[in-house]
Residue, then its C-alpha position, 0 to 999 in steps of 0.5 A: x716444498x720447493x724440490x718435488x721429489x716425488x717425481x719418478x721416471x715414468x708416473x709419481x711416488x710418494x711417502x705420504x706425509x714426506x713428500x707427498x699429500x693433497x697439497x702436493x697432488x692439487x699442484x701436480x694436477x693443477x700443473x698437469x691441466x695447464x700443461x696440456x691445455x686440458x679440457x676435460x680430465x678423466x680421474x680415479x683412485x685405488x683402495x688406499x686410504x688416502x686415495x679418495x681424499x687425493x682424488x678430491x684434490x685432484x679434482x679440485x685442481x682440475x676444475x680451478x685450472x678450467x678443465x672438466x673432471x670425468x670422475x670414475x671413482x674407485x677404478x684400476x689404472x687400465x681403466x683410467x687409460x681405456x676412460x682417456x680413449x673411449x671418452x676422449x679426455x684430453x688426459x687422466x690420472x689415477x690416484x694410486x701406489x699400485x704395489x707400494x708399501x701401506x705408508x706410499x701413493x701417488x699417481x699414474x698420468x696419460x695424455x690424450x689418446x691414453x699416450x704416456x707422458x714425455x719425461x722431456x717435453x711433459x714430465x719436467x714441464x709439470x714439475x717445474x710448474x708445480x714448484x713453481x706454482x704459477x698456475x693460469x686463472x681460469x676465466x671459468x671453473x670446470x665441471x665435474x661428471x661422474x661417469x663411473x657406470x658408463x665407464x665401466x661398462x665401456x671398459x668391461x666391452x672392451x675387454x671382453x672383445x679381446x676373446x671370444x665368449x663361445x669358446x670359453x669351456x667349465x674352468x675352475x678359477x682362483x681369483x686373489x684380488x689382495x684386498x686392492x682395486x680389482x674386486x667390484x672391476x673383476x665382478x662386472x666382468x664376470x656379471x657379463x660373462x655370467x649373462x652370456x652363459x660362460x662356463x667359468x667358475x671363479x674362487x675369490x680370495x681377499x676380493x674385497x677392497x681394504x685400504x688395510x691390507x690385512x692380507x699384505x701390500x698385494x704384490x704376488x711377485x714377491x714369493x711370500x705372497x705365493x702360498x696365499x692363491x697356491x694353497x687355494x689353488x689345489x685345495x679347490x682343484x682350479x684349472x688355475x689361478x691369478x693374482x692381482x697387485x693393487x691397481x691391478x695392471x699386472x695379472x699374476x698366474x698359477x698353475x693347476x698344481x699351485x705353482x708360479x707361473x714367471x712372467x716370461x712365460x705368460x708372455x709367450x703364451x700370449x705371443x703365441x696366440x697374437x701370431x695365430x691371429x695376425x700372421x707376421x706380427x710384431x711383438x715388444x718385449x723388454x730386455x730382462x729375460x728374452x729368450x723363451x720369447x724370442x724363440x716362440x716369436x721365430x718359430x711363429x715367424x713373427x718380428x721380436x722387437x727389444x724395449x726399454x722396461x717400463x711402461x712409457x718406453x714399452x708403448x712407445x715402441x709398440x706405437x712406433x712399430x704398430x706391435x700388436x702386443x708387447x709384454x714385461x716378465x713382470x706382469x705387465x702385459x699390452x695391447x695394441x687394441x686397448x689403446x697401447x696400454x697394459x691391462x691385467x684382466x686381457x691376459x687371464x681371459x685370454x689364457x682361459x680361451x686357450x685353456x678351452x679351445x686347446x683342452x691342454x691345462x696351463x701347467x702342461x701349456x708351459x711345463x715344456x718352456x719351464x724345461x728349455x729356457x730355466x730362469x732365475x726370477x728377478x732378484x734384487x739387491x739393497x746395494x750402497x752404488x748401484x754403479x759400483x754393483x754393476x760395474x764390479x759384475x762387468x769386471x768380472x764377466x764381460x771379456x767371457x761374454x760372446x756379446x754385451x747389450x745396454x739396452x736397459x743396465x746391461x745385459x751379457x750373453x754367453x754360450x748357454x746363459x745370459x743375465x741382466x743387471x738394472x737398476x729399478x726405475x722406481x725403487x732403490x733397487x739392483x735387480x738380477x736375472x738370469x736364464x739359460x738352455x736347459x740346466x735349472x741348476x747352472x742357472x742357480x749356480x750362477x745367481x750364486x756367483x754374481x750375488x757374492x759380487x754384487x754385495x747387500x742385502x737379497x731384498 
């Protein structure tokens, strides 16, 4: 296969057996450690079932081209980035789809210091060497070192500091691991919090790695997968739940009454929080829906700084700003002091600390945000030309906008809503949101409108 096209904006996708197998990851690795001149390489893989075998090659690559292998093992991607920086790789990869359908895989890549890779001077590089395979003998083959105890336990430190374990009170809390990466990870964590006498009382739905997915691909942006932790939700009575997907990077949340909690929100919440702490802070976020933020940002006299979605883009301007924490309506959430990257366990210790300290229930937290700024949710759309999609919207919308941002698609503003209109970096996909000031109604209204313009198939 001389055209890898599993190659994607930011990390690697592939259709196993299509355009991506174990010969396909031994090049791209092989390439990886030759690019960067690695000397060591931190790997870990997810719960799917090719995952362990790629992992294999992938190490077996890594060691060819003369480079260390710091083997985790069955790990998160969070856990890979913080490995990179605690163990001071010169890089890591883990071997996962996250949230993919059952027949993907791929790959997260991070150089040292757990920094993205560059598409330009990185990203394209290792591409054309795995096409072209003209791969460096190596004077002396690496070795391989499992270090999967003492990263976790490092990971699970690092975490914990994010929060302060006196403060925790009795929670109650549903834990839907979708049969991914999370459960052994959440139960060290929770095996330390129990050590130090934390109050807090977990449910665990679907917490064991299956490479099956006999509960489905563990994606809980998707609204089918809502019942699933909702329904446990209230039938325990939990202060309120979460939701991982199957690298867990993103964390998910519900409230104490079973209802989803958007993204936008969480991250609010968390901004918020930072600001308390460290007073004049920056805060990243991406352009999809910004105005509950923006407005939590001013009122704590923070600086809101606008990104590019996706991972890369978020933390290069978090470490072009010195942001201390940065966040997605899609869940992913980062952080300055884990190394710039995305963690989705930070995010729901920091939510129970302030569920605890505040003694108000997340659903009070941000029923007031819920009534100020309504919003859509991400809708997407199979359409023939995502071009032709958009640009049809524009024709339609952009001499009645008061302003027009092509940060990330396009994003229109008007007197009482606002919506961007992207296509998705790593799926066939044109992705709608809305939001507004005060009218949950209008907002639905509007979605309306614009998917009759838009054309396709709601996906």
């Amino acid at each position: 296969m001389k055209n890898l096209s599993c190659f994607k904006t930011y990390d690697i996708r592939g259709e196993i057996g299509v355009n991506i197998d174990e010969s396909i990851v031994y090049r791209i690795c092989r390439a990886t450690s030759q690019h960067l001149s690695a000397k060591s390489i931190v790997v870990g893989f997810d719960a799917r079932k090719t995952s362990p075998d790629y992992a294999s090659a992938a190490a077996k690559a890594i060691q060819d081209s003369g480079s260390d292998v710091i083997d985790i093992g069955l790990a998160g991607t969070e856990e890979m980035y913080w490995a990179v920086s605690e163990f001071e790789a010169c890089a890591g990869i883990i071997i996962t789809a996250s949230h993919n359908p059952i027949n993907y895989n791929g790959m997260k890549i991070v150089k040292s210091g757990s920094q993205p890779l560059c598409q330009e001077t990185d990203l394209k590089i290792i591409k054309r060497l795995s096409e072209q395979k003209k791969f460096i003998s190596a004077k002396m083959r690496g070795k391989k070192h499992d270090r999967s105890v003492e990263a976790r336990t490092a990971y699970t430190e690092r975490i914990l500091s994010f929060i302060n374990l006196n403060a925790l009170k009795p929670l109650k809390i549903v834990v839907n691991s979708g049969n991914g990466a999370a459960g052994p990870t959440f139960d060290a964590i929770a095996q330390r919090l129990s050590a130090a006498n934390v109050p807090l009382d977990f449910i665990r739905i679907n917490h064991t790695p299956d490479h099956r997915f006999p509960n489905g691909i563990p994606n809980p942006l998707l609204q089918k997968n809502h019942l699933a932790t909702a329904k446990v939700v209230k039938e325990v009575q939990a202060d309120f739940g979460i939701a991982f997907d199957g690298d867990f990077d993103r964390c998910f949340f519900f409230d104490g009454n079973g209802l989803f909690v958007k993204g936008e929100f969480i991250v609010g919440l968390l901004a918020e929080i930072f600001l308390q702490r460290e007073l004049g802070a920056k805060i990243v976020h991406d352009p999809r829906v910004v105005w509950n933020i923006q407005n939590i940002i001013d009122c704590k006299n923070g600086v809101a700084v606008q990104s590019k979605t996706g991972h890369a883009f978020i933390k290069q301007t978090m470490r072009k700003h010195r942001a201390i924490y940065g966040g997605e309506m899609s869940a992913h959430h980062y952080f300055r002091d884990f190394a710039y990257c995305d963690s989705g366990m930070i995010p729901w210790l920091m939510v129970a600390e302030l569920v605890s300290i505040s003694g108000i229930q997340l659903a009070d937290l941000v029923k007031k945000r819920f009534a100020l700024f309504p919003s859509s949710g991400e809708t997407n759309f199979y359409v023939e030309n995502v071009e032709e999609a958009i640009d049809r919207v524009l024709t339609e919308y952009r001499t009645k906008a008061v302003s027009f941002d092509d940060t990330d698609g396009v994003s229109l503003v008007f007197t009482n809503w606002r919506f961007n209109l992207r296509g998705s970096n790593t799926e066939p996909l044109l992705r709608l949101n809305l939001e507004g000031r005060g009218s949950a109604n209008f907002i639905k209204a509007k979605v309306t409108n614009i998917a009759k313009i838009i054309g396709g198939n709601i996906a």
